[in-house]
N, C-alpha and C positions, 0 to 999 in steps of 0.2 A: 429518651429525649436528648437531641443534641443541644450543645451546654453553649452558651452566649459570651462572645470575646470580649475581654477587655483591654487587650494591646489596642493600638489607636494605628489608623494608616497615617504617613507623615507625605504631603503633597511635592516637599521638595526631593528627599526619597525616590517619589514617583518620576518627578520630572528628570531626575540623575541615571536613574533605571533606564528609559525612553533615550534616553542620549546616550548611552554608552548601548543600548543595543542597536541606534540606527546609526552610529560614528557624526550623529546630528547632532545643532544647537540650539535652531532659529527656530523660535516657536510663533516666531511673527508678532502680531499684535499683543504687546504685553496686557490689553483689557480684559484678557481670558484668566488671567494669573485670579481675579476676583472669584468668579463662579467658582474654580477650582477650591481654593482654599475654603467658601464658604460649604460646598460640598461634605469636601475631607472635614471639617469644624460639625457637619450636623450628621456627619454617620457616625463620626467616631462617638458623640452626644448621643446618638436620638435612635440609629437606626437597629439596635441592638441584632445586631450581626452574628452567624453562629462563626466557629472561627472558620469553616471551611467558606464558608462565604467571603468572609474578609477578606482569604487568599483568593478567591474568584475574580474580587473587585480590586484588589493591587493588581491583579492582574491586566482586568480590561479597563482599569484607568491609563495602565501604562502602555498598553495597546494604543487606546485613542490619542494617547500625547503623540506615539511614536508615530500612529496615519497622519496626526496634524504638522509631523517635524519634516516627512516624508511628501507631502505637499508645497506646504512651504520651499524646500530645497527645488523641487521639480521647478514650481514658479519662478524661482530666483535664474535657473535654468534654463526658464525658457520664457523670458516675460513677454514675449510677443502672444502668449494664449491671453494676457490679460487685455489685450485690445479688442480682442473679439467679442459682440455684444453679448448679452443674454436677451432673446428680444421677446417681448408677448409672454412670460411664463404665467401658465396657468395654473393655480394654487387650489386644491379640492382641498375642503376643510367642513367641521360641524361639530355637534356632540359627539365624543366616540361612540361607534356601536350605531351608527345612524346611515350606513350604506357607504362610508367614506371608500374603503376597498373594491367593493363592487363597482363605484365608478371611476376611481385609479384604473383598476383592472380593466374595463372597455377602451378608457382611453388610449393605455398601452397596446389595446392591441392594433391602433393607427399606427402606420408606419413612419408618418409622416410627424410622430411624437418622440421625445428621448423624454423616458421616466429615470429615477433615480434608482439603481439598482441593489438591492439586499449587499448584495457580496462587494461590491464595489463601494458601498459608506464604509467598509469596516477594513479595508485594501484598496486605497486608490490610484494607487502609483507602483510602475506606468498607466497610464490613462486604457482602457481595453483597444488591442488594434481595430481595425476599420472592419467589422462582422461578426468580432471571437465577443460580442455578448453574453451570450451563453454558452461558451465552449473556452473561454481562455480558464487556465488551470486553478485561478484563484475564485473560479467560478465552481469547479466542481472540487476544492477542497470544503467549500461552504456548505454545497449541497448533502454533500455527505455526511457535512457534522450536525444539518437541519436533518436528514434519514436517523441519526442516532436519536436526535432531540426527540422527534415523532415516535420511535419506538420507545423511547423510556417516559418521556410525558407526551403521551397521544391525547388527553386532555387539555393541553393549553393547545395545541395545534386545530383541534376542535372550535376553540373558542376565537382564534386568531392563525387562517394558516398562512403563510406566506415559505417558498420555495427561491431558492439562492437567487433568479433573475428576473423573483415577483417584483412589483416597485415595492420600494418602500419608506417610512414615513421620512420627509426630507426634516425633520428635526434629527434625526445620527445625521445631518449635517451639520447642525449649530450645537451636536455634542461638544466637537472637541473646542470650544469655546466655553464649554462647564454651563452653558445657558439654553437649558433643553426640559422640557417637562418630563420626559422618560424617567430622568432620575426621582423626579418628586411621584412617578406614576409607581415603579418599582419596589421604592424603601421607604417607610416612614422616616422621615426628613421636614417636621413641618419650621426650620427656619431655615431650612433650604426653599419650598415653597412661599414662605413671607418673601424673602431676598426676589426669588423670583418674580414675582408680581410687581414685582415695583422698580424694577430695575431698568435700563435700555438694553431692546435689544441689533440694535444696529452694529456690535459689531462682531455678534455673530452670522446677522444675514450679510455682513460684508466679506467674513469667512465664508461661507456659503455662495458665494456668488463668486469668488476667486476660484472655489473648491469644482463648481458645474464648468468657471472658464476652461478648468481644467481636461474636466470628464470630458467636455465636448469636443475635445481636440483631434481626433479621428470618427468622433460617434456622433453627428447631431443632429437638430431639428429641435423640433418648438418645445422647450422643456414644458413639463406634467407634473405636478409634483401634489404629494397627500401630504399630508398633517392634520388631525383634529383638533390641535392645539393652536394652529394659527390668528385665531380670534384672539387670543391674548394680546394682540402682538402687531394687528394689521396697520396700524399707522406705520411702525418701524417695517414694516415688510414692504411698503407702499414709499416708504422713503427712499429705500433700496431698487426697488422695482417699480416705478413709474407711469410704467404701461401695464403692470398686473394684472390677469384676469383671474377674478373671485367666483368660487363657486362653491355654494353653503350645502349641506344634505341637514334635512329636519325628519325626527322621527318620534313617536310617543314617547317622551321624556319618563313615563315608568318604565318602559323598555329598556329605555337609554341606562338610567340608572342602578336597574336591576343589572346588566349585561355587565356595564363598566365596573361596577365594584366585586360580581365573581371574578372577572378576569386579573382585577386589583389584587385582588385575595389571594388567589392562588400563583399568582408570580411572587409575591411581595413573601410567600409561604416558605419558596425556595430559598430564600436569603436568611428567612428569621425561622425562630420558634416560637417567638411570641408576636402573633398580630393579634390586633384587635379589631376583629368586623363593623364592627357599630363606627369605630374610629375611622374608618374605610368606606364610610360610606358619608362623615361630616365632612370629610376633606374632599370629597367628590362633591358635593352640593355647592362647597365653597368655589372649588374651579367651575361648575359648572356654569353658576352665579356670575362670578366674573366674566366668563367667556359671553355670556349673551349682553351683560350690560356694556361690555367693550365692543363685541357687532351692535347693536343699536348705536352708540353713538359713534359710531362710522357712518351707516348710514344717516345718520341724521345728518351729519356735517358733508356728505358727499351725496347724496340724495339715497331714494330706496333702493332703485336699479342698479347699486353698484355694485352691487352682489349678486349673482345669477342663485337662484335657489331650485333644489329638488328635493321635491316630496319621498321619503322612504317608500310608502308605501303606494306613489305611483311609478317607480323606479323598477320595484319587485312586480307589477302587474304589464309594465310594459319599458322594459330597458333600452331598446331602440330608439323608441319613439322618444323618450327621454334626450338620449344625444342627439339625436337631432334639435329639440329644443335650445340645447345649447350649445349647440355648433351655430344655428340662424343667432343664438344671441349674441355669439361675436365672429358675426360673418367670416364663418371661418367655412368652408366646402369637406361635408362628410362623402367623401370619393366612394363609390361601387365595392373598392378596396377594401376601405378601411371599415366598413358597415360588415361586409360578410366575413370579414374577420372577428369583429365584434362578435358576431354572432355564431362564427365556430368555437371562442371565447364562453361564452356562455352554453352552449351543448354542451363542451369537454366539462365544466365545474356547476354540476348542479348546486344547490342551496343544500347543507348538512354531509357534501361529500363526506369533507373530513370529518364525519362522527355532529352529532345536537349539542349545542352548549343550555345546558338546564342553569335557572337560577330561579331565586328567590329573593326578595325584597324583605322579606322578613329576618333573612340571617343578617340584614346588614341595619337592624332597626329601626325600617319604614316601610312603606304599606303605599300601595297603590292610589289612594284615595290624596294621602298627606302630600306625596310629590306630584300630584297633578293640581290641588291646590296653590301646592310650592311654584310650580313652572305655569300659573295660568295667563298671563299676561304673555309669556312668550308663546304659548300654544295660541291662542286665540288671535293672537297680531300675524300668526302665519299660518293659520288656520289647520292645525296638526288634529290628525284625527288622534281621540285617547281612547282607549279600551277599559272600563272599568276591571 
């Protein structure tokens, strides 16, 4: 058993590290200084870290400072990207584990869309030239370090696979702002997760939206972007982006549940030696809880329609037909193009390429019956089929 650290990460440390490796200072918006330090305050507390991990996470903290100082400088560089609009982004959100990928993944394959790319949240400067998407070289040093990842844990790529120029979730963009669920999804951190709840997040969707001025500066079209976590969040997302287009995926919430806290589990495995599954599966009820009382009262206060919704499970029986749904819901034209690309999209990745993700409700101390009682008022308001 590997043995649990007790040296502490020190967040100014971190940020000194990030500036003497980019010859950078300007970390922009000082409102980020917050998240970080509450962060660094509940791993060093909470997250019982083995020490190889600890050295993982000095690591990729000091990576995200050093993309966000690297941005920053670009901007100051070239403030004329900040004029240019972000216009119409469309935001896929839901419970995890509820089809959110498989509709990112259609959407991207319109041409006529710029999704948020793997390689590119975690290296974003210079912006990719005008084609080199998928061929600029900071594309395939990613790809090949996701080829190791797969080989060594081909179990979480099962469960979650994404490839260097899949999209992917646009909260690694309100990372380097320290105000991201990723970290509360990864480590046990639950006053990192209080903080989070309750916090504003305007102004990392204002990082986030300087960060896409960015990307788009040779590459664009109507931004696409996933996150599950969005519902926490959609007033401030809505603040930022005004014209927002909302789109929910719903699926049997024991699904939901069971799927989210294996995937919980065995990430959160990698970092510690001691998780606690049952614990893994309170703190997913708590977010998930949140997440749907915060979509309701958005629609309530902006009416129902304001959130375009897809069924799971009519999503998997007919995917086309789906986007077209939502393409007429905001008259937007699914072109000849962009449908049989979808649709080559879907040939190349059938459902379980990457290997079945198995789970069980019961390792995480509930039962199929108790969370369908737990989620009935949202099942039954959006009428989700449940499977006993």
């Amino acid at each position: 058993m590997m043995t649990t650290t007790t040296a502490g990460l020190d967040a100014d440390a971190l940020i000194a590290a990030a500036r003497e490796q980019t010859g950078l200072t300007d970390l922009g918006d000082d409102a980020m200084l917050e998240g970080l330090h509450v962060l660094i305050d509940a791993i060093n507390r909470e997250a019982k870290l083995t020490a190889a991990a600890q050295g993982r996470w000095a690591q990729q903290i000091t990576a995200t400072l050093a993309n966000r100082l690297q941005v920053e400088h670009y901007l100051a560089q070239h403030p004329a990207l900040l004029d240019a609009p972000v216009e119409k982004p469309l935001f896929v959100f839901g419970l995890p584990r509820t089809g959110t990928t498989l509709t990112i993944n259609l959407l991207n394959a319109d041409p006529a869309r710029r999704c948020f790319l793997r390689w590119e949240a975690f290296n974003s400067v210079p912006p990719a030239a005008k084609g080199a998407l998928s061929s600029d070289p900071r594309y395939v040093a990613e790809q090949a370090r996701l080829d190791m990842m797969l080989k060594y844990a081909p179990h979480i790529s099962a469960m979650h696979h994404e490839d260097a120029d899949s999209p992917t979730e646009c909260q690694f963009s309100m990372a380097p702002s320290f105000c991201a669920q990723y970290y509360d999804s990864v480590l046990h951190i639950p006053s990192y997760q209080k903080w989070l709840f309750s916090t504003s997040y305007l102004p990392a969707f204002r990082y986030q939206k300087r960060l896409f001025q960015l990307l788009q500066e040779n590459e664009g079209g109507q931004w696409t972007l996933k996150n599950p976590w969005h519902p926490l969040f959609l007033n401030d997302l809505t603040t930022i982006y005004p014209d927002a287009q909302l789109v929910m995926t719903h699926r049997d919430p024991a699904d939901v549940v069971a799927s989210a806290c294996s995937l919980v589990y065995q990430v959160r495995k990698m970092f510690s030696d001691d998780v606690d599954p049952v614990e893994v599966g309170k703190s997913q009820l708590r977010t998930f809880d949140l997440m749907i009382e915060r979509m309701m009262a958005y629609r309530e206060k902006h009416g129902a329609d304001s959130i375009h919704d897809i069924p799971y499970d009519a999503q998997l029986r007919d995917p086309i037909g789906e986007m077209k749904r939502l393409y007429a819901r905001f008259d937007t034209e699914l072109t000849v193009e962009a449908e049989t690309a979808m649709q080559a999209m879907l040939d190349a990745n059938p459902q379980g390429k990457h290997g079945k993700h198995s789970y069980d409700l019961a390792d995480y101390g509930l039962d199929r019956a108790g969370v369908h009682a737990h989620f009935r008022d949202y099942t039954e308001r959006f009428g989700i089929a449940c499977r006993a």
